[in-house]
Structures are given as structure tokens and as C-alpha cells.
N, C-alpha and C positions, 0 to 999 in steps of 0.2 A: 578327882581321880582321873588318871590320865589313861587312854583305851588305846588301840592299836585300832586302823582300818577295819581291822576285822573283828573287833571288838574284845580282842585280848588284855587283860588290865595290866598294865605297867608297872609296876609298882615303886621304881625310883628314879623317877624322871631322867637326875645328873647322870648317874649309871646306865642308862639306857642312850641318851647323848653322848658321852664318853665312849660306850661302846662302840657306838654307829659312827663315830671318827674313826676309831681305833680300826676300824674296818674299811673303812678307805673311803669315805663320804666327805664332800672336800666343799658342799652349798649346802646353808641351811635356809630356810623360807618361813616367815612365821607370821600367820593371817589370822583374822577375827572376821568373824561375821555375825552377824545378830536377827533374831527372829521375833515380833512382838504375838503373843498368840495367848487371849484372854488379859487376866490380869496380872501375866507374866512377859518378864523380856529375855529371853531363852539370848546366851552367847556360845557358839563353838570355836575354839582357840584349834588352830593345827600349828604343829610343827613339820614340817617335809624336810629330809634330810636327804640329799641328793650327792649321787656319785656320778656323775654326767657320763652317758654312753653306757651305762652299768645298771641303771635305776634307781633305786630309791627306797624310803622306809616314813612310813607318816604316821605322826600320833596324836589323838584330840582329847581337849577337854571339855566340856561342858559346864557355863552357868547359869541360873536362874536368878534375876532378880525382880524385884518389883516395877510392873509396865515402866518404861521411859517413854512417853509422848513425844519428846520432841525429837527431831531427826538429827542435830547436831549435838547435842547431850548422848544418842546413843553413838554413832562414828567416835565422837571421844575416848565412850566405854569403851568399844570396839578397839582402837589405835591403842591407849593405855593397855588393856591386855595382854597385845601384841609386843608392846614396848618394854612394858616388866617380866616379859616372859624372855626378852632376849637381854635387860640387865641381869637377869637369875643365871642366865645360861652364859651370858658374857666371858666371865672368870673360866670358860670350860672350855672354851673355844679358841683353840690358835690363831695367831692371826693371819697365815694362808687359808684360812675357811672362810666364803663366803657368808656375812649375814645378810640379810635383808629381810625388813617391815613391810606387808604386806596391807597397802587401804585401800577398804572398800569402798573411793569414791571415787566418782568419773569428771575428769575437770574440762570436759565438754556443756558450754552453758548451758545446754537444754536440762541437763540434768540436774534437779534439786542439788545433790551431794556436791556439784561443783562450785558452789557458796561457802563450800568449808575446806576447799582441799589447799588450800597454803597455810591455813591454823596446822591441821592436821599434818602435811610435812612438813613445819616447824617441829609439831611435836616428837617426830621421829629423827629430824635430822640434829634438832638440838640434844639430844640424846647420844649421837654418837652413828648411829643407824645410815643404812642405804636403806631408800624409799622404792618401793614400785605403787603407781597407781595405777588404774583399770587405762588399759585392756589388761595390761598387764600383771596385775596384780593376783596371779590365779590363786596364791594359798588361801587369801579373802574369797575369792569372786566366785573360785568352782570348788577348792577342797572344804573350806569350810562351809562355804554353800551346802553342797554334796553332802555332808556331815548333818547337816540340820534339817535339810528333810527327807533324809532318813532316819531321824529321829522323829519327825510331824507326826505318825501315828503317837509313837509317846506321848508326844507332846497335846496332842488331839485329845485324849484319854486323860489326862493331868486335868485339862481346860474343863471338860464336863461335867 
């Protein structure tokens, strides 16, 4: 089920994208992030739909699966999400609209995730996709961030 920032429910994704073209939103941004918490692996998908100089309109989804231990199996999840959420949405999209795949990994060596980050924009670019990785990648890094714990109390509550 797809919610609004503020937690309004959406009820038809394409029509809700279709809309927010039709209204003059000219970049779309579409990030995954993921949260492991008990014996669950919480993902929030954003969509930001951006009118540059004008603002913007963002919508998330949440899923639950069963823990993913390892760190490269979830960035997969993660990236996949992101990826079939912009083939779903591809067909709706002119092609004066920005797309771009948003991954949540840092390809600075210190950082774990950076062992994964040319699988991972493979996965995005062989797709058809423009890539952002961190810093830049903010639909990952802070909107879906953002999204997921503000959900940690739910998710707190779920675990116990």
C-alpha cells in the first residue's frame, strides 16, 4: 500500500504518477532503504517526484520480509525494489522526465557497502536506469531513511 509523507493512502500508484506529471513535475527519484529489527527485514521504497525550483511530492511503501543477514542480499533487495518500481512506472513516463535509481551504498572503501557498489550499478544501469550513489543518493540515504524511523516505533511494537 502506497502512503503519502504524511501518511495519506494512495490508492493508485499509476494515476497518482500520471497526475503529478501532468502537473508539471519534470524528476522522478526512486530509493529503497532497509531496516533489520528482530526477526524481521522492514524495506521503505520512496518515490519523489520533483518539479525543480517548485518542490515536490513523495510517496512510500513499506515491506516486511523475513531477517536478511547478510549485507549484500539485502542492498540487492533494496536496488530490485527500486528497479521494478521504475520498470512498473517506465511505460508512464515521457522521456523529458528524469528517472533515476537511488542506492544505498557508499563506494568509499571504508565502507562495508562499498564491496557491492558496481554489482549493484550494474543492476541499475543494465536496466536502462541513471544511477545515484551516496552522498548522493538522498531518496535511499535520507527519504527513505527518514520513512523508516518514523515507522521504528511500529516496528518496535511488531518486534516485541
Amino acid at each position: 500500500m502506497w502512503r503519502t509523507i504524511r501518511g495519506e493512502r494512495v490508492r493508485d500508484l499509476k494515476a497518482f504518477v500520471a497526475a503529478t506529471i501532468a502537473a508539471g513535475h519534470r524528476r522522478i527519484d526512486i530509493g529503497t532503504d532497509s531496516l533489520v529489527a528482530g526477526r524481521h527485514s522492514h524495506f521503505v521504497t520512496v518515490v519523489a517526484m520533483l518539479n525543480p525550483g517548485k518542490g515536490g511530492r513523495a510517496i512510500f511503501r513499506r515491506e516486511v520480509r523475513p531477517r536478511i543477514e547478510s549485507l549484500r542480499e539485502r542492498l540487492l533487495r533494496e536496488v530490485w525494489l527500486s528497479v521494478d518500481l521504475g520498470l512498473e512506472l517506465n511505460a508512464l513516463i515521457p522521456a523529458s522526465i528524469d528517472l533515476t535509481i537511488h542506492v544505498d551504498a557508499n563506494p568509499v572503501p571504508i565502507h562495508r557497502s562499498s564491496h557491492y557498489v558496481q554489482e549493484l550499478t550494474a543492476m541499475v544501469v543494465s536496466q536502462g536506469f541513471r544511477v545515484a550513489l551516496k552522498p548522493a543518493a538522498w531518496a535511499a540515504t535520507h527519504a527513505a531513511d527518514h520513512v523508516l524511523h518514523a515507522l521504528a516505533a511500529e516496528i518496535d511494537r511488531a518486534v516485541a
